[in-house]
C-alpha positions in Angstrom: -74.5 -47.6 18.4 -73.2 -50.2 20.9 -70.9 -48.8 23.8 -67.8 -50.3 22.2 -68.5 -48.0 19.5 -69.1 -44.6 21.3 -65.7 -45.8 23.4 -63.6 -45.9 20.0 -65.3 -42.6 18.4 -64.5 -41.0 21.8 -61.6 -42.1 21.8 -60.5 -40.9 18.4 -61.0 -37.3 19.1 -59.0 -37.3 22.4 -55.6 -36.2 21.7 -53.2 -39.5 23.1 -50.6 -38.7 25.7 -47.5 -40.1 24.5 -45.7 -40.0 27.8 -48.3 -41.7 29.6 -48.5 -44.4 26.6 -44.7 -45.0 27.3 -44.9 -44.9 30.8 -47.6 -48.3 30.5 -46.1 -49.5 28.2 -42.5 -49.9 30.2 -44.6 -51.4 33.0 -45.4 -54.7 30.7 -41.9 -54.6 29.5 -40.0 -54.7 32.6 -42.5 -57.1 34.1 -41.7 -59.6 31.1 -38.0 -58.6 31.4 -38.3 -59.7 35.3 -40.3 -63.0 34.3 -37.2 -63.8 31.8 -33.8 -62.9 33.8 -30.7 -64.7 32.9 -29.6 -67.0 35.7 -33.4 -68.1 36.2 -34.7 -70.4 33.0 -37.2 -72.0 35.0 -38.7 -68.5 35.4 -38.4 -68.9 31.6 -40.2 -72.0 30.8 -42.7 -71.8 33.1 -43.9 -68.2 32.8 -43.6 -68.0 28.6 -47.0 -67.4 27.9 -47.7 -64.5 30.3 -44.6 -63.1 29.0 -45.5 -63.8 25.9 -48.6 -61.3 26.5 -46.9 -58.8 28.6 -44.2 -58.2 25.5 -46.7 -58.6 23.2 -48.7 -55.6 24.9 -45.7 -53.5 25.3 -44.7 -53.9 21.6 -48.5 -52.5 21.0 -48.2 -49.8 23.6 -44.7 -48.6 22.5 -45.8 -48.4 19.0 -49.2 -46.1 19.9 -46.5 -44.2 21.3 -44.2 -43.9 18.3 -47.7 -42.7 16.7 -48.8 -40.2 19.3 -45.8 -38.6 19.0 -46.5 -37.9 15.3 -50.0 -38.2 14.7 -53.1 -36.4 16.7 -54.8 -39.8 16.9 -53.8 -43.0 17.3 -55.8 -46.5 16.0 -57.6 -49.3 18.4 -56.3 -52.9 17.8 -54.0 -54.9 18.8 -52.8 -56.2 15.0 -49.2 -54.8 15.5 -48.4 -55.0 11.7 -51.2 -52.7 10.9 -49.8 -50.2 13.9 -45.9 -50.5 12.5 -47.7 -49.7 9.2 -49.0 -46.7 10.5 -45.6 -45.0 11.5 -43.8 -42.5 9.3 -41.2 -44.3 7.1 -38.1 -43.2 8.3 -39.5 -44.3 12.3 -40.2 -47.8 10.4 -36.6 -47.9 9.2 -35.1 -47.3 12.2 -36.9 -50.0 13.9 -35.9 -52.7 11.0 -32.6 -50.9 11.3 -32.1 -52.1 14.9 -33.8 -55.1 14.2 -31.3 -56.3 11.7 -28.7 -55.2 14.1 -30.1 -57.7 17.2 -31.3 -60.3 14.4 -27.1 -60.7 13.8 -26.2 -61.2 17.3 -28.3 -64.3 18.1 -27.8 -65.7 14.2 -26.4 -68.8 16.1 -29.3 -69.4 18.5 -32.1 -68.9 16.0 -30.2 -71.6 14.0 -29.7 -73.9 16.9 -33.8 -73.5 17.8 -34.7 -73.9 14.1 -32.3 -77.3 13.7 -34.4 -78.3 17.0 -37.9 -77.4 16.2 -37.8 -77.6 12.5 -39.4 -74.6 12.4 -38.3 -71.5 10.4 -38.0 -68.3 11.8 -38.0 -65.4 9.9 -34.5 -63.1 10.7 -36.2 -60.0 8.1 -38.2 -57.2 10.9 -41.8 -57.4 8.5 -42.3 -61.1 7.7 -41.4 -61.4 11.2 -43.9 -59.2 12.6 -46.5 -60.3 10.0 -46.3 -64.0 11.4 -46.2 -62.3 14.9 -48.9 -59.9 14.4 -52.1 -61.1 16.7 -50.1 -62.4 19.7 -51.9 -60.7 22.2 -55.2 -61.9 20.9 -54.0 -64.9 20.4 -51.8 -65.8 23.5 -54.1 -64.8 25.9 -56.4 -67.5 24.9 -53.7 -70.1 24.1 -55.5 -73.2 25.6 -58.6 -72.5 23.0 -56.2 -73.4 20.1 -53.2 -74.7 21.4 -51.6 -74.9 17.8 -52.1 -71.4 17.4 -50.2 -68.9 18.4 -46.6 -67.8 17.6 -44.1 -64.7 18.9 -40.3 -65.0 18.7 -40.2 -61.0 18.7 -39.9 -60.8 22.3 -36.9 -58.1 22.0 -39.4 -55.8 20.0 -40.5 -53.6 23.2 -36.7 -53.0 23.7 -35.9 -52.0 20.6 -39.0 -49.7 20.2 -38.4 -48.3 23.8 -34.8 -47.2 22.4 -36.0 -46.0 19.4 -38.8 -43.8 21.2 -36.1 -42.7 24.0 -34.0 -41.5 20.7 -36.8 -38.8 20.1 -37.4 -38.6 23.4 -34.1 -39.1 25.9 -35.0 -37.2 28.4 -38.5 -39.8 29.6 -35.9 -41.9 30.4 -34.9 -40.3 33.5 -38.8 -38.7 34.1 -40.7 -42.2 34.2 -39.7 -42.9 37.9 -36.3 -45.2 36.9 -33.7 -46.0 34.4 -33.5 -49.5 33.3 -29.6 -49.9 35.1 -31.6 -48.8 37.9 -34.4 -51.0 37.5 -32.0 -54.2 37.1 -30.1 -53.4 40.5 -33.2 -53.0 42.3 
């Protein structure tokens, strides 16, 4: 059994700590939040692919953390379809839920990017997540196939961290900072 191995069987009998799972996980979203402020595009355009990772990440982290909270394991990977897939039904409608909601208030960008690019992007949460699904892998090793690679769900940590702070409001205030707080700062 290689080390990799013992690591994940370990691993699956430790009971995860949700709280310490959100807490890393709002790290790599408020660092890609910080790469991406309005007022600063260049920030934008020349850090997209390390904030294409960082969101990516927190997207994964946020949704071990939707599991933890339910479940007494949670899986390895960074595939976030199969980790959506893994959350109880109702936490999966929810998050479509307030996807669908953010999907309708940039309608009009997506439609001004897709008459530019010529590219179609998927407004519905799953086929969007599907096509989304390996950007960590994938990102972080963008300039080995730089055809591959796609992620236009860069809101998803924000909606998950909502949707976690929901069940949870009170790790709001317990992680060190809100996020009004973080933006003044």
């Amino acid at each position: 059994m290689g080390l990799r191995s013992r690591e994940a069987e370990t691993m699956a009998n430790v009971k995860p700590d949700a709280f310490a799972i959100f807490k890393y996980a709002r790290q790599f979203m408020f660092a890609d939040e910080c790469l991406r402020l309005e007022g600063r595009p260049d920030f934008a355009i020349r850090y997209m692919t390390p904030s294409i990772v960082m969101s990516a990440f927190a997207s994964e982290l946020f949704l071990k953390c939707l599991r933890a909270l339910e479940a007494p394991t949670v899986p390895t990977g960074h595939d976030l379809s199969k980790l959506f897939k893994g959350l109880r039904p109702n936490i999966q409608n929810n998050v479509i839920k307030r996807w669908d909601e953010y999907m309708a208030t940039i309608s009009d960008k997506l439609d001004i990017v897709e008459n530019h690019s010529g590219d179609k992007i998927p407004r519905d949460f799953v086929p969007a997540l599907n096509k989304c699904k390996d950007a960590f892998t994938v990102m972080r090793y963008k300039y080995e196939k730089p055809d591959k690679g796609t992620f236009y769900i860069q809101e998803l940590p924000n909606i998950l961290y909502n949707v976690i702070l929901e069940q949870r409001p009170e790790w709001e205030f317990m992680s060190g900072f809100t996020m009004t707080e973080k933006i003044d700062k």
